[in-house]
C-alpha positions in Angstrom: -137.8 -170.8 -149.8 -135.7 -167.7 -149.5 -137.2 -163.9 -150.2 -136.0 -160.4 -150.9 -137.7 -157.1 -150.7 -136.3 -155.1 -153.6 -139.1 -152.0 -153.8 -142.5 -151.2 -153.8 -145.2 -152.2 -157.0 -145.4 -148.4 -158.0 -146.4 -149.2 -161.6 -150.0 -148.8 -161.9 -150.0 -145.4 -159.7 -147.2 -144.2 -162.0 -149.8 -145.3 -165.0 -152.6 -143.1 -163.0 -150.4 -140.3 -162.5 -149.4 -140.3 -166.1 -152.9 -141.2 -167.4 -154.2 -138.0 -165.4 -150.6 -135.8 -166.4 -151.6 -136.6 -170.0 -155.8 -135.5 -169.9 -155.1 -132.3 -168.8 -152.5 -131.4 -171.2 -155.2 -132.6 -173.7 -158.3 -130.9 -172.0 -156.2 -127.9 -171.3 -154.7 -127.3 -174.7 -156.2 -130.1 -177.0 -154.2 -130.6 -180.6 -151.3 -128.6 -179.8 -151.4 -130.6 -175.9 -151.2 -133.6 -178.3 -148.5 -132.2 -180.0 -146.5 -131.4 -177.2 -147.1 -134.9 -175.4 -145.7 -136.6 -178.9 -142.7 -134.2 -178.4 -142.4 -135.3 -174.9 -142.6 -138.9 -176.4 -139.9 -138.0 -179.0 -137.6 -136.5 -176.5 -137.6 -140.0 -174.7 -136.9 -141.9 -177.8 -133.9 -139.7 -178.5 -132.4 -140.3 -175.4 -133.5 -144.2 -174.8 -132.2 -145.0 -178.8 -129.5 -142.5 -179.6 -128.3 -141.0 -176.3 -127.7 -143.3 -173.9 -126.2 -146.1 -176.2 -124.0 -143.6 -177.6 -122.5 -142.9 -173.9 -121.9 -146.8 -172.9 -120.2 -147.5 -176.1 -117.5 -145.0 -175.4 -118.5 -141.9 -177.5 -117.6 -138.7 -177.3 -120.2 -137.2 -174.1 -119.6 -133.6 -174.9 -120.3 -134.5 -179.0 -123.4 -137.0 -178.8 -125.3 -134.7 -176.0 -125.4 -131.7 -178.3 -126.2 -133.7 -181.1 -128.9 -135.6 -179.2 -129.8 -132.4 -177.6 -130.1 -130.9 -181.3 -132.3 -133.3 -182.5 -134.8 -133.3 -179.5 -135.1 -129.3 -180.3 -135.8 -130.2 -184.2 -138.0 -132.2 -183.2 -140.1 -131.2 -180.1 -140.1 -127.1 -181.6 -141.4 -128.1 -184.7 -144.3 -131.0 -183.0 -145.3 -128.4 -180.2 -145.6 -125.1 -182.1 -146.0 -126.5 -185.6 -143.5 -125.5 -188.9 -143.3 -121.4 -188.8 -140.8 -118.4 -189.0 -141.3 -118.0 -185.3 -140.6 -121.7 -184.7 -137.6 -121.0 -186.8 -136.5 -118.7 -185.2 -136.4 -119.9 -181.4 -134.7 -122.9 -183.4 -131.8 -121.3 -183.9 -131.3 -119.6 -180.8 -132.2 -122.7 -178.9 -129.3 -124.1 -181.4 -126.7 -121.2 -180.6 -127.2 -121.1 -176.9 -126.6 -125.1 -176.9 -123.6 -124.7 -178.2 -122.6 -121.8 -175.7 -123.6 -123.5 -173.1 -121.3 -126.4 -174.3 -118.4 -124.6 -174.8 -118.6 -122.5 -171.1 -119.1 -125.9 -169.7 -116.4 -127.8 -170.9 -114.1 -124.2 -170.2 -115.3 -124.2 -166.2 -115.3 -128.2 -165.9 -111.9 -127.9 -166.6 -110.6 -124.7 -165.1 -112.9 -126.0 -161.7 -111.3 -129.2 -161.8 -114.7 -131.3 -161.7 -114.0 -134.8 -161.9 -117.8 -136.2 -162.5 -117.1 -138.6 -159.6 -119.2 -136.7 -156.7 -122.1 -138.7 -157.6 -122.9 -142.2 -155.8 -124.0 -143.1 -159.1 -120.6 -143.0 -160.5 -118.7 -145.8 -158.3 -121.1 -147.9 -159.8 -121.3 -147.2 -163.1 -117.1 -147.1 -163.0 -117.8 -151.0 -161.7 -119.6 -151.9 -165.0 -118.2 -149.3 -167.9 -114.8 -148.5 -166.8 -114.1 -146.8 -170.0 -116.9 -143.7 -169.1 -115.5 -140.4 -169.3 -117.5 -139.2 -166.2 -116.1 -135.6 -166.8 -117.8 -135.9 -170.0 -120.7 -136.9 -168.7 -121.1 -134.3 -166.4 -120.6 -131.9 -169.6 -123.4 -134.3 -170.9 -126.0 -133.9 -168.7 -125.2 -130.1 -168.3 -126.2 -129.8 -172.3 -129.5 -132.5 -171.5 -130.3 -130.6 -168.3 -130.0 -126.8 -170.0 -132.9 -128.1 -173.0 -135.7 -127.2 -170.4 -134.5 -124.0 -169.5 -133.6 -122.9 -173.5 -137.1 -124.0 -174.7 -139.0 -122.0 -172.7 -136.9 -119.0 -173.2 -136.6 -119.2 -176.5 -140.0 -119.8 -177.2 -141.3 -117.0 -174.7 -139.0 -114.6 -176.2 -140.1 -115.4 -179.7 -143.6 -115.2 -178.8 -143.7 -112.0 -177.3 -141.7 -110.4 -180.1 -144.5 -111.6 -182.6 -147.1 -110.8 -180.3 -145.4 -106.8 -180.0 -145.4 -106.9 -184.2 -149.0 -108.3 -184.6 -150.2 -105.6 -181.8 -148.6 -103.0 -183.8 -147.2 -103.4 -187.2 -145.8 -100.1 -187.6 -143.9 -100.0 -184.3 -140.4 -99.4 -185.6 -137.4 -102.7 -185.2 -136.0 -100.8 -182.4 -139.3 -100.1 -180.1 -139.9 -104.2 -181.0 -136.6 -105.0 -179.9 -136.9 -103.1 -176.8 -140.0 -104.5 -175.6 -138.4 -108.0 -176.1 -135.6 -106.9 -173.9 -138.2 -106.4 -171.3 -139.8 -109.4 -171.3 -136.3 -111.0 -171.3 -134.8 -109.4 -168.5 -138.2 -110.1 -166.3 -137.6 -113.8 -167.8 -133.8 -114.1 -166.7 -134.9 -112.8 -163.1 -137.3 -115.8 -162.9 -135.6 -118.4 -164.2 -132.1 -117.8 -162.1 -134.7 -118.2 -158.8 -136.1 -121.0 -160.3 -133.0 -122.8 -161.4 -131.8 -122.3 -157.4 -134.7 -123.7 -155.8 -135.1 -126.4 -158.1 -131.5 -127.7 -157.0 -132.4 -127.0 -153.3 -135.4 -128.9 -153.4 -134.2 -131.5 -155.1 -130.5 -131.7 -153.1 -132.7 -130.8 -149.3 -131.7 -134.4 -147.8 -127.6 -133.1 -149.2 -128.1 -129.7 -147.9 -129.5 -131.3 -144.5 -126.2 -133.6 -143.8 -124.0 -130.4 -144.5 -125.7 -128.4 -141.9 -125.9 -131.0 -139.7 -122.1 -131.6 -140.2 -121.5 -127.8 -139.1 -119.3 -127.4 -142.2 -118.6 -123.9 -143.0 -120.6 -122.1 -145.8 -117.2 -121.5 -147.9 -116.6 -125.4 -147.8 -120.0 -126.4 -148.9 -120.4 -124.4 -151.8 -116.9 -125.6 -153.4 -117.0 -129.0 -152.1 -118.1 -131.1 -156.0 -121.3 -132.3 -155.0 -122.3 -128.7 -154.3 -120.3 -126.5 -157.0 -121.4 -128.9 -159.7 -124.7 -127.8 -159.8 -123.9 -124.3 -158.3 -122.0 -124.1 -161.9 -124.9 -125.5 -164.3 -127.1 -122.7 -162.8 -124.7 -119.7 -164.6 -123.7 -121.8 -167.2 -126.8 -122.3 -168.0 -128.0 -119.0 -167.5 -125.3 -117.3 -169.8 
């Protein structure tokens, strides 16, 4: 008998993990954390059914993430915070800065000559769908990646501009609009930290083998593996 060690059983912690993710989204926020868990559930069946399939047979990257991207903001906006004007609302500007985001993206892949081929995931994938267009996929998961940041903007901004009007109806458009601006800019501040550290942390063992290399700082940062996500950060961002 002949035997192979592929991985570790990590199932039924996973199941744990997600069992316990799951009850305190429920104890903590109870119908609406039910809500948001069947958005979270929707958001995987858009990618799983529509998404991915679209990108193995050959479609358009660019076209099927922001239509995939589009119908998991329909979707988990309306299931999390239920059919409103203020839901509406962070809708469209979810809507609008998907599509900016897509069209600065696809503008700095190509003036920044990314190719899509600094991930090790790509020689393989080239093995098995030769026909990928791994610059549009890195467009692709730019759009997918940016849906975390744009919900909880949009929603946060939309929030506390309906939270300023209920505190004071009176307040005239232009002290309401102002106040959101506050809110926005001490939002924008976070989430450019956050979007930093969040590619540090998860690019530390990357980060390690360039220091340990002694490359210089200029060559790191434009080197692909490093500028890619150095340029989702803005992109995002804008």
């Amino acid at each position: 008998s002949r035997y192979e060690f592929a991985d570790f059983q990590r199932g039924r912690s996973m199941l744990v993990l997600a069992a316990l993710f799951a009850a305190a989204v429920l104890v903590l926020s109870r119908w609406r954390g039910l809500a948001a868990l069947a958005a979270l559930g929707a958001s995987i069946l858009v990618l799983t059914v529509f998404l991915l399939p679209a990108l193995l047979g050959g479609g358009p990257p660019l076209l099927g993430a922001v239509v995939g991207a589009s119908a998991i903001m329909i979707m988990t906006l309306y299931l999390s915070h239920g059919p409103s004007v203020r839901t509406t609302v962070a809708l469209v500007g979810t809507l609008l800065s998907l599509a900016l985001i897509a069209v600065l993206g696809a503008i700095f892949t190509q003036v920044g000559r990314f190719t899509g081929l600094a991930d090790e995931n790509a020689s393989f994938l080239g093995a098995v769908a030769s026909d990928l267009d791994f610059r549009g996929l890195l467009l692709a998961g730019l759009v997918i990646g940016a849906l975390g940041v744009l919900d909880d903007v949009t929603i946060t901004q939309t929030a506390a501009v309906w939270a300023v009007t209920a505190a004071d109806p009176t307040a005239p458009r232009r002290r309401v609009f102002a106040a959101g601006m506050r809110v926005g800019r001490d939002h924008v501040s976070s989430t450019v930290n956050t979007l930093v550290l969040a590619y540090a942390g998860s690019a530390l063992p990357l980060l390690l083998l360039f220091q340990v290399s002694s490359s210089r700082l200029g060559d790191v940062l434009t080197s692909e593996a490093v500028a890619t996500e150095i340029m989702r950060a803005p992109v995002s961002g804008l």
